[in-house]
C-alpha positions in Angstrom: -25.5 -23.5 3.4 -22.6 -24.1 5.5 -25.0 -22.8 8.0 -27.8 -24.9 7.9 -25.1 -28.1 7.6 -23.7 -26.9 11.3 -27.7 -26.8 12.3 -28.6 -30.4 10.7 -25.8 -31.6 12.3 -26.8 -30.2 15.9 -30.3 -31.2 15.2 -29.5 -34.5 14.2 -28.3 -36.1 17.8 -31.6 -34.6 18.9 -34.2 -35.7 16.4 -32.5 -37.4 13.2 -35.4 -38.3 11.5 -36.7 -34.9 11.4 -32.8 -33.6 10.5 -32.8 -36.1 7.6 -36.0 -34.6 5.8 -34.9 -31.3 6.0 -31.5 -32.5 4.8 -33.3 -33.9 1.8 -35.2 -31.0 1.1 -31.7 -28.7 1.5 -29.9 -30.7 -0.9 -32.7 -30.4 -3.3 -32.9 -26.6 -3.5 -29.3 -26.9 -3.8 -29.2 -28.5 -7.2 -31.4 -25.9 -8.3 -29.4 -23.0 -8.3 -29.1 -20.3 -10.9 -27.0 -19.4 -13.6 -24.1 -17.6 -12.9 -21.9 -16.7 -9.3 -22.9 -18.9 -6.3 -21.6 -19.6 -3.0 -21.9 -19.8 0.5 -22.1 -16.4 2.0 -20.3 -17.4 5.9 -22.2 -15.3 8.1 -20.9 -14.1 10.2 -17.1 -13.3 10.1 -15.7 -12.3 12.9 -11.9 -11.0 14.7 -10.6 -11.4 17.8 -9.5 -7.3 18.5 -6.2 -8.4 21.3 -5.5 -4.4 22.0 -9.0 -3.7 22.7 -9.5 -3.5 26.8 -12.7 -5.8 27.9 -15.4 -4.0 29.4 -19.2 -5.2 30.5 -21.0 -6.1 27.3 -18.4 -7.1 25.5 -18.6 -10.0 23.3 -15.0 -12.5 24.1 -13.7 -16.1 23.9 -11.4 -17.8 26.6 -8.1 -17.4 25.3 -6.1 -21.0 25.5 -3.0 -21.2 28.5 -0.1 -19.7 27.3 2.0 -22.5 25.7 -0.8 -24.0 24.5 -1.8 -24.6 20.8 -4.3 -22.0 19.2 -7.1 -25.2 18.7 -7.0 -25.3 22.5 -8.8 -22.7 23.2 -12.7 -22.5 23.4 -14.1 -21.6 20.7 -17.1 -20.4 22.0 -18.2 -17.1 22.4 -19.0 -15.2 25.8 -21.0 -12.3 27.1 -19.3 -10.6 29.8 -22.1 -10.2 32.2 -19.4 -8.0 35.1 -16.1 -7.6 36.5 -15.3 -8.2 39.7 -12.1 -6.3 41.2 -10.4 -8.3 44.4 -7.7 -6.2 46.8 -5.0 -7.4 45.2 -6.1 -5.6 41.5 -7.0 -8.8 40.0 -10.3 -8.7 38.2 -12.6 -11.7 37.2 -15.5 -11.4 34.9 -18.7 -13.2 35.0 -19.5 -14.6 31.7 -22.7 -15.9 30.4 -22.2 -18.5 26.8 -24.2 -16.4 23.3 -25.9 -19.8 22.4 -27.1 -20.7 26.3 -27.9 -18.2 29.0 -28.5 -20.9 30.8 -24.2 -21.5 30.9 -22.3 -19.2 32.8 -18.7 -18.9 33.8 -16.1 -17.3 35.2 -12.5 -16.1 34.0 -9.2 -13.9 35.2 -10.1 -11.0 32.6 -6.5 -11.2 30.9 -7.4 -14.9 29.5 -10.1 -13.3 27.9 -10.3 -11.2 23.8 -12.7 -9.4 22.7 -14.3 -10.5 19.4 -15.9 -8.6 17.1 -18.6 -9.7 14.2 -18.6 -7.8 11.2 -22.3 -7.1 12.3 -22.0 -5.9 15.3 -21.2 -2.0 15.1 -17.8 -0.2 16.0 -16.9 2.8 17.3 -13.2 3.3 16.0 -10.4 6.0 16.8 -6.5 6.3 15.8 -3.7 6.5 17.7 -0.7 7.2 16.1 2.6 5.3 16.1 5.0 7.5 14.0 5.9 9.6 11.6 8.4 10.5 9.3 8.5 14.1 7.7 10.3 14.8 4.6 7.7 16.5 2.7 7.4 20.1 3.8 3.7 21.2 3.1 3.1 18.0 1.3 -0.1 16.1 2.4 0.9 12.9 4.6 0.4 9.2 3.6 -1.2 7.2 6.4 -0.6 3.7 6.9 -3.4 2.4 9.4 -2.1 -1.2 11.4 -6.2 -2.6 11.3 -8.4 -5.3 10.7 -9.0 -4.3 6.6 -13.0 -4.3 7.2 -13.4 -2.2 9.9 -10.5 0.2 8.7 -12.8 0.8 5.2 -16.0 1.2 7.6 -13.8 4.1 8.9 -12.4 5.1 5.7 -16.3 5.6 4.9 -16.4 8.3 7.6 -13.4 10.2 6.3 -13.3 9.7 2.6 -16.8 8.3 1.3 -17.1 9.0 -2.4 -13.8 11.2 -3.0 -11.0 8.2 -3.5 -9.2 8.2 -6.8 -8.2 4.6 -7.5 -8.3 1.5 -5.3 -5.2 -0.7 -5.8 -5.7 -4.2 -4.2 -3.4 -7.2 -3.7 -5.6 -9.7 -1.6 -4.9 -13.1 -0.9 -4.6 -15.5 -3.7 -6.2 -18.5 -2.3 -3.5 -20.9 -3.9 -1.4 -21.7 -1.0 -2.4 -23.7 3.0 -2.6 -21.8 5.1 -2.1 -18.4 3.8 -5.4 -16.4 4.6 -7.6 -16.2 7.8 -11.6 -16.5 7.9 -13.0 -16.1 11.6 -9.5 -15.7 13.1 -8.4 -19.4 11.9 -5.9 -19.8 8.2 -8.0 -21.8 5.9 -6.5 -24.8 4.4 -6.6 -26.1 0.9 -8.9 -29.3 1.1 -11.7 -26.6 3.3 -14.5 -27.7 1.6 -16.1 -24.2 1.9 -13.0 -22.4 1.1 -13.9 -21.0 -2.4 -17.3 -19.5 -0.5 -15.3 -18.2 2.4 -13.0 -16.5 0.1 -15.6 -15.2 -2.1 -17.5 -14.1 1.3 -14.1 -12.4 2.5 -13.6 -10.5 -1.0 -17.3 -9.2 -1.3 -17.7 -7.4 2.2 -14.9 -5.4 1.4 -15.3 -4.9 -1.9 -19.1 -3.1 -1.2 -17.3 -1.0 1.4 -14.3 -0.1 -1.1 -17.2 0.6 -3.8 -18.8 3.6 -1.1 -15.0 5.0 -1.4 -14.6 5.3 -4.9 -16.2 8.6 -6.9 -18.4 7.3 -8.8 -17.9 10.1 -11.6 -14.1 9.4 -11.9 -12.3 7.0 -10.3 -10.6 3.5 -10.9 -10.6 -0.1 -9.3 -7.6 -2.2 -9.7 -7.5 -6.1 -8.2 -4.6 -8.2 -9.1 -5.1 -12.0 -9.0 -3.8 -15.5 -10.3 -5.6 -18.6 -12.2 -7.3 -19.8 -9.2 -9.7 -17.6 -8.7 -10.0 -15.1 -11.2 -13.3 -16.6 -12.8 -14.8 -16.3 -9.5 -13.7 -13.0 -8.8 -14.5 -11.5 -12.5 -18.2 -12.7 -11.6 -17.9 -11.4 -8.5 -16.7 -8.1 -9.8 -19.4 -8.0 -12.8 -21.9 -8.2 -10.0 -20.9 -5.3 -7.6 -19.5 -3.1 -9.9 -22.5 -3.2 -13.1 -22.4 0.5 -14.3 -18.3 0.0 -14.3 -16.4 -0.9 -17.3 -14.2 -3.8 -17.0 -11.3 -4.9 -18.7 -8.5 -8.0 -17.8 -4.6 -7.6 -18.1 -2.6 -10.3 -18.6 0.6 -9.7 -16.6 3.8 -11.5 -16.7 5.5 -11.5 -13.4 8.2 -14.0 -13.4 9.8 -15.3 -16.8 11.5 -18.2 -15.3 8.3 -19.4 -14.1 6.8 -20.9 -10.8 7.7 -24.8 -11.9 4.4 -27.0 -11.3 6.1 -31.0 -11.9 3.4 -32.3 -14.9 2.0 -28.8 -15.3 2.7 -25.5 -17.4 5.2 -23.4 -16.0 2.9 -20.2 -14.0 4.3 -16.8 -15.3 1.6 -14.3 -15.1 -1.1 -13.1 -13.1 -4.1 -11.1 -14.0 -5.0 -7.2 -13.1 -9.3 -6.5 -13.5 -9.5 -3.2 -14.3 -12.8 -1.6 -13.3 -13.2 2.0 -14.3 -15.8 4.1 -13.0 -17.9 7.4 -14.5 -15.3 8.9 -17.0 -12.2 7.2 -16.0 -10.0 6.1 -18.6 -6.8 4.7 -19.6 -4.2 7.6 -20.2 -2.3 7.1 -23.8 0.9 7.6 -24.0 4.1 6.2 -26.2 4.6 2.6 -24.2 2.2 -0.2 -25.3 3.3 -2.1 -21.8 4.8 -5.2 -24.6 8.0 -6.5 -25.0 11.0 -4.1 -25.0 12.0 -6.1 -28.0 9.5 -4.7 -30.0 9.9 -3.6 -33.5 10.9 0.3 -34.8 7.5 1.1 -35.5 6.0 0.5 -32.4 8.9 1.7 -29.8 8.5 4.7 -28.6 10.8 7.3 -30.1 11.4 8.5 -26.8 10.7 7.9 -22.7 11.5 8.3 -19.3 12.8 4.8 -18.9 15.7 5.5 -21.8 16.7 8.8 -21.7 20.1 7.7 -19.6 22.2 5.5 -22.2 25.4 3.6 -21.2 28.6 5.7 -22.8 30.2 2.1 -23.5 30.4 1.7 -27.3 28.3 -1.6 -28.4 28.1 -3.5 -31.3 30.3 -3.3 -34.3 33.6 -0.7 -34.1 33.7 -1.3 -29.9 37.1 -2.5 -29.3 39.8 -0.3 -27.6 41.7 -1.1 -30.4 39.4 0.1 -32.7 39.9 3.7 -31.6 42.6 3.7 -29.0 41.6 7.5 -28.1 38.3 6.4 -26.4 39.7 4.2 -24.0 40.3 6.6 -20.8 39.3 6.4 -17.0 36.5 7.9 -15.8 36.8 8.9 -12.1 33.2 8.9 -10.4 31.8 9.8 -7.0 30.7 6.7 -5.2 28.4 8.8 -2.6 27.0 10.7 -5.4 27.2 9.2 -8.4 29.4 13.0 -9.6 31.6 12.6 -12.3 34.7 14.1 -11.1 37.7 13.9 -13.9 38.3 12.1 -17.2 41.6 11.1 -17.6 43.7 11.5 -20.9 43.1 8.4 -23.5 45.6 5.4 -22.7 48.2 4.5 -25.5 47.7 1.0 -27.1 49.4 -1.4 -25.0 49.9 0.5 -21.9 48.8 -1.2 -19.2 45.7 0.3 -17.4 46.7 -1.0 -13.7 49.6 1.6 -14.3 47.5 4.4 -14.1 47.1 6.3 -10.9 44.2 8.7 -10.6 45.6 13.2 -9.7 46.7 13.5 -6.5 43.8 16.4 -6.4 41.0 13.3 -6.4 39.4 12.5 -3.5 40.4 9.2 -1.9 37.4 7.4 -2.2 36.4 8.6 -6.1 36.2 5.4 -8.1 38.2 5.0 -11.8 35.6 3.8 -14.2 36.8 2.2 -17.7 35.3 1.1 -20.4 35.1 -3.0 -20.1 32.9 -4.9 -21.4 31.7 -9.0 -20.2 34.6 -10.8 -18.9 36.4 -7.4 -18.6 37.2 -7.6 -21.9 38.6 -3.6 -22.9 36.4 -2.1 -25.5 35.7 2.0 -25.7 33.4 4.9 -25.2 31.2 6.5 -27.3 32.9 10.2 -27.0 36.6 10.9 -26.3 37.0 12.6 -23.2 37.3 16.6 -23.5 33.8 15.8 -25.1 32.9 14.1 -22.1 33.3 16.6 -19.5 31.4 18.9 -21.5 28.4 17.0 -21.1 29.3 16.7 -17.5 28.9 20.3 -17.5 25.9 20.5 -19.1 24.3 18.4 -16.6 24.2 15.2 -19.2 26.7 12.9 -17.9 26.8 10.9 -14.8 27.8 8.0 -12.8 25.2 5.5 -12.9 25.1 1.4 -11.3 27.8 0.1 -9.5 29.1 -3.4 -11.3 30.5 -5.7 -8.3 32.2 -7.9 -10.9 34.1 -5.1 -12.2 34.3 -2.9 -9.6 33.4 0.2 -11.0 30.3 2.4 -11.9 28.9 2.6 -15.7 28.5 5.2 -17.1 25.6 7.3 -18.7 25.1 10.3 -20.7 22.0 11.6 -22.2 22.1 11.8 -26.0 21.3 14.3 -28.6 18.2 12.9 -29.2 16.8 13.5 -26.0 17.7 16.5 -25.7 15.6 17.2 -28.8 12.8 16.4 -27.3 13.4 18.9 -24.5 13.4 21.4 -27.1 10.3 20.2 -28.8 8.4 20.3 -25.0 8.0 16.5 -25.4 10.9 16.1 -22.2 11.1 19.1 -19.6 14.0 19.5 -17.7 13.2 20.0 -13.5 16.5 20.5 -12.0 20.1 18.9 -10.9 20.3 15.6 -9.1 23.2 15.2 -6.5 25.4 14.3 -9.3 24.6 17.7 -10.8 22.6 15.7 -13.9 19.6 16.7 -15.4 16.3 15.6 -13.6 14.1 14.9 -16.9 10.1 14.3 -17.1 7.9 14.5 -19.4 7.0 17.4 -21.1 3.7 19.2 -21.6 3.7 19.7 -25.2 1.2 18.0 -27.6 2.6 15.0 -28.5 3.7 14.2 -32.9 4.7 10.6 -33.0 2.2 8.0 -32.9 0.7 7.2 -29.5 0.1 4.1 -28.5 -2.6 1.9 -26.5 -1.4 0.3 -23.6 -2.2 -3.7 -24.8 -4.0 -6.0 -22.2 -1.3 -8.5 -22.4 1.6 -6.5 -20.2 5.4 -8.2 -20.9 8.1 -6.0 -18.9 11.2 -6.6 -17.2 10.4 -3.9 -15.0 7.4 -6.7 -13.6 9.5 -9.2 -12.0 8.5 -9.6 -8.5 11.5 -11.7 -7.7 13.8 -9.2 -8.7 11.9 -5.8 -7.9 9.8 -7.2 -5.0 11.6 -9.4 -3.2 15.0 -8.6 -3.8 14.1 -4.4 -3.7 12.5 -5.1 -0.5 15.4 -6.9 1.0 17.6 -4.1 0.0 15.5 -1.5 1.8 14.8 -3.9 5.3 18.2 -6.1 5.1 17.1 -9.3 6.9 13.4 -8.9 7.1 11.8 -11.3 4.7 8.0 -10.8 3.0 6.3 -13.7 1.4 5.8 -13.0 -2.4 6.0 -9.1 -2.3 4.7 -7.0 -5.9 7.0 -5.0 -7.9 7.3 -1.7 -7.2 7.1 -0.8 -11.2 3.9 -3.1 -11.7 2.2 -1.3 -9.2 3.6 2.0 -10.7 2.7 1.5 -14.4 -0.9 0.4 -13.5 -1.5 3.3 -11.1 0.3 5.7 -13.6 -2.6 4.9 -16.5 -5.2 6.8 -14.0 -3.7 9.4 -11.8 -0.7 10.4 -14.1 -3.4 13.4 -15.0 -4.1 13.6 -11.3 -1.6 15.1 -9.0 -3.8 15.2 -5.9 -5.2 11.8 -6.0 -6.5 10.0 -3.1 -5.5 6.0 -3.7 -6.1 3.5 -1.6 -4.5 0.0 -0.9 -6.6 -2.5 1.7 -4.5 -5.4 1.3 -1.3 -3.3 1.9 1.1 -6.4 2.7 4.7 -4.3 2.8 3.9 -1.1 1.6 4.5 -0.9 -2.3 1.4 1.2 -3.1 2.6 3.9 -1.2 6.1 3.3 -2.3 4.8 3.2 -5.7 2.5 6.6 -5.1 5.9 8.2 -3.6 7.8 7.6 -7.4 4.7 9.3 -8.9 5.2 12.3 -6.7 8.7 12.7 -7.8 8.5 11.8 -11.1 5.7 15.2 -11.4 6.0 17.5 -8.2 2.3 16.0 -7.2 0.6 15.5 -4.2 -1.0 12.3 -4.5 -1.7 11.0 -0.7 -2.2 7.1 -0.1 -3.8 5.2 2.7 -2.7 2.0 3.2 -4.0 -0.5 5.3 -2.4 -4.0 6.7 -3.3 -6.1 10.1 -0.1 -7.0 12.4 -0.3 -10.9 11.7 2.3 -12.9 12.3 2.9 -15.7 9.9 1.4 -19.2 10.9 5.0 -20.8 11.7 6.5 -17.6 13.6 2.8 -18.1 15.5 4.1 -21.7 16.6 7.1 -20.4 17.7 5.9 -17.5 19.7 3.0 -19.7 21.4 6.0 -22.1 22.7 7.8 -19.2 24.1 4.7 -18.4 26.1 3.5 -15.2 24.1 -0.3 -14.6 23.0 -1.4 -11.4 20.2 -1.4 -8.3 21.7 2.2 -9.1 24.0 4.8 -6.8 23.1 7.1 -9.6 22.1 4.5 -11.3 19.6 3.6 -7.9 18.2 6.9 -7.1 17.3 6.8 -9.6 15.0 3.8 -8.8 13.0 3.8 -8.0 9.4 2.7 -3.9 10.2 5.6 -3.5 12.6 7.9 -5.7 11.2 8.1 -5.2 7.6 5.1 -2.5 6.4 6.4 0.6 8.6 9.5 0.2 8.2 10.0 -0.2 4.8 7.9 3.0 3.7 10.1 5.0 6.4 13.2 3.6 4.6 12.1 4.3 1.3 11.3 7.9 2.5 15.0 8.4 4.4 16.8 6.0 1.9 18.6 4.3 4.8 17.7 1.1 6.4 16.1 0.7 9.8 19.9 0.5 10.8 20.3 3.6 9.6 22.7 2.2 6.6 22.4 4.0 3.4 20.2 1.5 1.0 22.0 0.1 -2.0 21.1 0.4 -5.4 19.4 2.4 -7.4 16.1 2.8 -8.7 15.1 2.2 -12.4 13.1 2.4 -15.7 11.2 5.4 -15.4 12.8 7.5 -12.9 16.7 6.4 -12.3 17.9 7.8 -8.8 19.6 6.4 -6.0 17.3 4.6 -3.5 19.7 6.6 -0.9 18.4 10.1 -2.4 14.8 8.7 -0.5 11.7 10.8 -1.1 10.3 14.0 0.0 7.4 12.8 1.1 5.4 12.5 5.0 3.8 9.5 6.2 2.1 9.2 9.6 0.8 5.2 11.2 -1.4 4.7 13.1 -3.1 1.7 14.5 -7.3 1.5 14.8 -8.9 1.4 18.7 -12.5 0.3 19.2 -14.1 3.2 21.2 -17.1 3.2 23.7 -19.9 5.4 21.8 -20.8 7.1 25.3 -17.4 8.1 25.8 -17.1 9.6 22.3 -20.5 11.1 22.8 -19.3 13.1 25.9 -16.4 14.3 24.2 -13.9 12.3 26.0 -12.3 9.9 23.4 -11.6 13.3 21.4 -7.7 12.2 21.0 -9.1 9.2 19.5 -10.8 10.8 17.3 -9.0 13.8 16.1 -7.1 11.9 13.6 -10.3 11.2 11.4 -11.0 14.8 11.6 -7.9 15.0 10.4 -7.7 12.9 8.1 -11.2 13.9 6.2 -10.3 17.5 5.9 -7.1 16.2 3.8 -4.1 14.8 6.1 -2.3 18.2 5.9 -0.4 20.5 8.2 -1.4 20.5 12.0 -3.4 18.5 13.4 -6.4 19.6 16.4 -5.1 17.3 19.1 -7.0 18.9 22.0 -10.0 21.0 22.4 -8.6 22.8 25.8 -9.7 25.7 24.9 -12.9 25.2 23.5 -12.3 25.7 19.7 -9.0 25.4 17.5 -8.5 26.5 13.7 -5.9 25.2 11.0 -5.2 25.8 7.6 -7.9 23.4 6.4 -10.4 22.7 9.1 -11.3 24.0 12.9 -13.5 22.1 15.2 -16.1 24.0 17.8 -16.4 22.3 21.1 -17.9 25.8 23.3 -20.5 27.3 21.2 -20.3 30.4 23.1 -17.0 31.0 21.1 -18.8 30.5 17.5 -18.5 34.3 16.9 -14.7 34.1 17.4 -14.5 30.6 15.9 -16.2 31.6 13.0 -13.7 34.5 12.6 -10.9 32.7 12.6 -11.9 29.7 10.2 -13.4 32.5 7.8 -9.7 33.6 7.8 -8.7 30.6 6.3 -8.5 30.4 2.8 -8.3 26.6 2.6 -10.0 25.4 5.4 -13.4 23.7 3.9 -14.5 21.6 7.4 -15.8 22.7 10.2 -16.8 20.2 12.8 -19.3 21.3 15.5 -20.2 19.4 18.9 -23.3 20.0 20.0 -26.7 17.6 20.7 -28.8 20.5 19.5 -29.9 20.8 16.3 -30.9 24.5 16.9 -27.3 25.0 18.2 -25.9 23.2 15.4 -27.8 25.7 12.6 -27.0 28.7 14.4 -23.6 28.0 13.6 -23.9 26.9 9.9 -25.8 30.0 8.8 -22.8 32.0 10.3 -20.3 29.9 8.4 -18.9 30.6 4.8 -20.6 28.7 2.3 -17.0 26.8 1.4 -17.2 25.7 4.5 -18.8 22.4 5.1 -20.7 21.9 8.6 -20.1 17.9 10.0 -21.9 17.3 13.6 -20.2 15.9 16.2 -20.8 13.2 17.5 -23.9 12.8 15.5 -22.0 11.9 12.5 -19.7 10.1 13.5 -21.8 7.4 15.9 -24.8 7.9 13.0 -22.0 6.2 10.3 -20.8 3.5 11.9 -24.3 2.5 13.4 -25.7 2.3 9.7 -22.9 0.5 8.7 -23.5 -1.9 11.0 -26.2 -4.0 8.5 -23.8 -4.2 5.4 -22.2 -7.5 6.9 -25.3 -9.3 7.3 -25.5 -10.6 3.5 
């Protein structure tokens, strides 16, 4: 529709009787629509690609002079007809206007961008932009800096059919200005803005369906009130054969304050399970911890560490004057060092100086409660350091007010359950504690459905988006950031059972899916690997700022600022190290179901990488091959070495090879055959003769993928999804 009303309007300063019948006839097949989802589908939907080099062909607007407002640009879109190269290096392309053949032009080619439309095909590669290694033999992460479409068109190449779970954040719709459509933020009184952003959400969402297995595999979308209805319908439609269920998550219990309106505390998770996929049981109904005896779980992750501060009734250091001592604890490692000798009633704790034999910087930790009121712990202290030794005592948070760390211990009771198989001990932390999981053993006490109405602390994205975020990328702020928990819990119900999973996150904003996939791995030993994908935009303000300081997209200076290089990249590379981009230790420490310090980091790898838009003949005569080496890479499993160069005709690693010289096949198939793991072998050849030869020599777990025929072959078929 929004198409026909741009065409009645053109049509109307030529012939306005003739555009006012077929007005009358559009707005009458308008208010006969069917039941159910309707909307605008905006064809098409395009982005302006600043990286990509402009070549003859291409498809470009006239940038705007530098300075200028982005709305002073021309809109209009171009075919670059030539380039013209003077003696001085400067080059000038003829251009020729889409709509008119008959208007042609002329432009310096750096005032021009290439634009792509979602159906017009691509041709992508990856370069890489770093890398952090942490993991050993570990699969890496990859965090792709792209335009979300085209990065699932390429996903489609590497990983059609074999991802695990999709975990999605998209854009809300609530707020101006806080979304693009066609390369422009859409604002709040856009008539067509519920269309465009149903438009937006269903290309993707067909792509993202090709991804998922469609024997076992979850989807998970997270949205508020404003368009969930839309979105369920929207869902309902794509996904049929999928079973669906909505979550009622609270995120903030202060509440977003809306003057004459309810206070906004929740948002919504759709949950869209595919084949067998199912939620996984266990002992936490996702409700309030408040809960009552019955229903809280008789043990877990999240309380196996319990504060050795007496509570309650019987808690003063009056009460028993014995269990009122200093604990002296590590700072760096959270190692409790000493327990001092109980303090008599009345003696003044200031007065008591720590063994000369300390280390200067161990902290003395007492036990005081609010106010620094002096109450007592739990156990005296001889007991103490025997659960010290035994791995069951350690420094835990440090409290500013007071100065000093807490301290936990784990009980009796849980170490029951590590008897019964229900816990499993892993190993020592750096405090020389017990690293706890759970265990493998069938479990006796009642298990409990996870409720659709979720109710945690753990949710809070103020407190464990924002605030965790700030503490991993001091100074570098990210507009309304998940918690890291929420997104662990929901991913947890699906690939807790999966320790290789493949997720995927398209809306990747900062990074917390692969943060949260990263606390999975540790919590289990697994190899789960995520992809994560997020564009480089720079916020509509910053924009204004950096178009008054002369800067366009794709200047170093502007791209320094967007959200993949300022904010995504760096916080998953913190989070891996545990220091800052400074190279400061991070503060804190992580909670509920796994408690570390975020300093210990992650043993984990994690490569970026940002999408290029290739010339098919150049990738068809072999000569983009660095370009493309990363899918190759990436679709036989984002492990180990990667086959940067094919020098020397063939190469072979521990889970694929690539054949560029078939006159090596005999010792190319040799060598792959060698290879236990190795279950790809890519061949490039335009011969289909050729190209059998070599299969039938192969082993049968080896799977045969043409180059380039593949490749080009996907991403021209692709090319028709977009035209809906």
């Amino acid at each position: 529709m929004s198409r026909l009303n741009d065409l009645l309007r053109r049509l109307d300063a030529k012939d306005p009787a003739l555009a006012k019948d077929l007005r009358k006839e559009v707005d009458a097949l308008a208010n006969r629509r069917a039941f159910g989802l309707n909307f605008e589908r905006h064809v098409p939907e395009a982005v302006e690609l600043p990286g990509r080099p402009v070549r003859r062909g291409d498809k470009v607007r006239v940038l705007p002079p530098r300075g200028s407002k982005p709305n002073d640009g021309d809109d209009r879109l171009w075919h670059v007809m030539g380039i013209d190269k003077d003696a001085a290096g400067a080059r000038t392309a003829q251009l020729e206007l889409f709509d008119d053949e008959s208007v042609t032009a002329e432009s310096d080619v750096a005032d021009l961008v290439v634009v792509a439309e979602f159906r017009d095909p691509i041709y992508p590669g990856l370069v890489s932009t770093g890398k952090v290694e942490r993991g050993g033999d570990k699969p890496y992460h990859s965090v792709i800096n792209a335009e979300n479409y085209h990065a699932l068109q390429t996903l489609l190449f590497t990983h059609r059919g074999q991802v695990d779970a999709v975990y999605i954040d998209p854009p809300y719709n609530t707020r101006d200005r806080d979304w693009k459509y066609n390369n422009d933020y859409v604002n709040s009184d856009d008539l067509y803005r519920h269309s465009k952003w149903l438009s937006f959400m269903e290309r993707r969402l067909k792509l993202a369906k090709e991804l998922l297995n469609p024997d076992d595999s979850v989807l998970i979308v997270t949205i508020d009130e404003k368009e969930y209805l839309r979105l369920g319908l929207l869902l309902q439609d794509l996904f049929p054969q999928a079973s669906m269920q909505m979550i009622t998550s609270m995120i903030n219990k202060k509440g977003s304050t809306r003057p004459g309106r309810f206070s906004r505390s929740e948002e919504y998770l759709f949950i869209l399970m595919l084949g067998k996929a199912s939620v996984s049981h266990g002992h936490d109904n996702m409700m309030l911890p408040e809960m009552d005896a019955t229903s809280r779980p008789k043990s877990s992750i999240a309380t196996i560490w319990n504060s050795l501060l007496r509570r309650g009734t019987d808690a003063m250091r009056s009460d028993r004057p014995n269990m009122f001592y200093p604990v002296y604890v590590d700072p760096d490692t959270r190692r409790i060092l000493h327990a001092g000798p109980p303090l008599p009633l009345g003696q003044d704790r200031s007065e008591v100086s720590p063994p000369e034999w300390l280390p200067a910087h161990a902290v003395a930790s007492w036990p005081l409660r609010r106010a620094g009121i002096e109450g007592r712990w739990q156990v005296g202290h001889e007991t103490l350091m025997r659960l010290v030794d035994q791995g069951r005592a350690r420094g835990g948070e440090f409290n500013k007010e007071s100065a000093q760390h807490s301290v936990v211990v784990i009980k009796d009771k849980q170490m029951a359950d590590v008897k019964s198989g229900h816990l499993e001990i892993s190993g020592l932390d750096a405090a020389g504690a017990l690293v706890i999981r759970a265990g493998t053993a069938t479990v006796t006490q009642q298990v409990n459905a996870a409720r659709t109405i979720w109710v945690r602390d753990a949710h809070d994205a103020s407190v464990y988006g924002s605030t965790l975020v700030s503490a991993m990328i001091p100074g570098r702020k990210f507009p309304f950031p998940k918690s890291l928990y929420a997104v662990e819990d929901a991913l947890r119900f699906f690939v807790a059972n999966k320790p290789n999973a493949t997720i995927i996150d398209f809306f990747s904003g900062s990074g917390t899916t692969t943060h949260a996939v990263m606390r999975l791995n540790k919590q289990d030993n697994g190899r789960r690997q995520s992809i994560s994908v997020t564009n480089n935009e720079v916020s509509a303000g910053e924009q204004n700022t950096l178009r008054l300081s002369q800067l366009r997209p794709g200047d170093a200076a502007w791209e320094e600022w967007g959200i993949c290089e300022y904010v995504t990249k760096p916080r998953i590379a913190s989070a891996i190290t545990g220091r800052t981009p400074d190279g400061d230790l991070i503060k804190g420490d992580y909670k509920f179901t796994d408690q570390f310090p975020m300093s210990d980091g992650f043993e984990e790898n994690v490569e970026f990488f940002t999408l290029t838009y290739e010339a098919p003949l150049r990738v068809s005569s072999n000569r983009e091959f660095e370009r493309i080496a990363p899918l190759l890479w990436l679709r036989a499993g984002s492990e180990g070495r990667r086959i940067e160069s094919l020098a020397h005709g063939w190469d072979v690693t521990e889970t694929y090879g690539v054949l560029a010289d078939l006159d090596q096949t005999e010792t190319f198939v040799e060598a792959i055959s060698s290879k236990e793991r190795a279950r790809l072998a890519f061949v490039v050849t335009d011969e289909d003769r050729l190209f059998e030869s070599v299969v039938r020599e192969l082993p049968e777990r080896v799977e045969a993928v043409r180059l380039y025929e593949a490749y080009l072959h996907n991403f021209e078929i692709e090319t028709g999804r977009s035209a809906l």
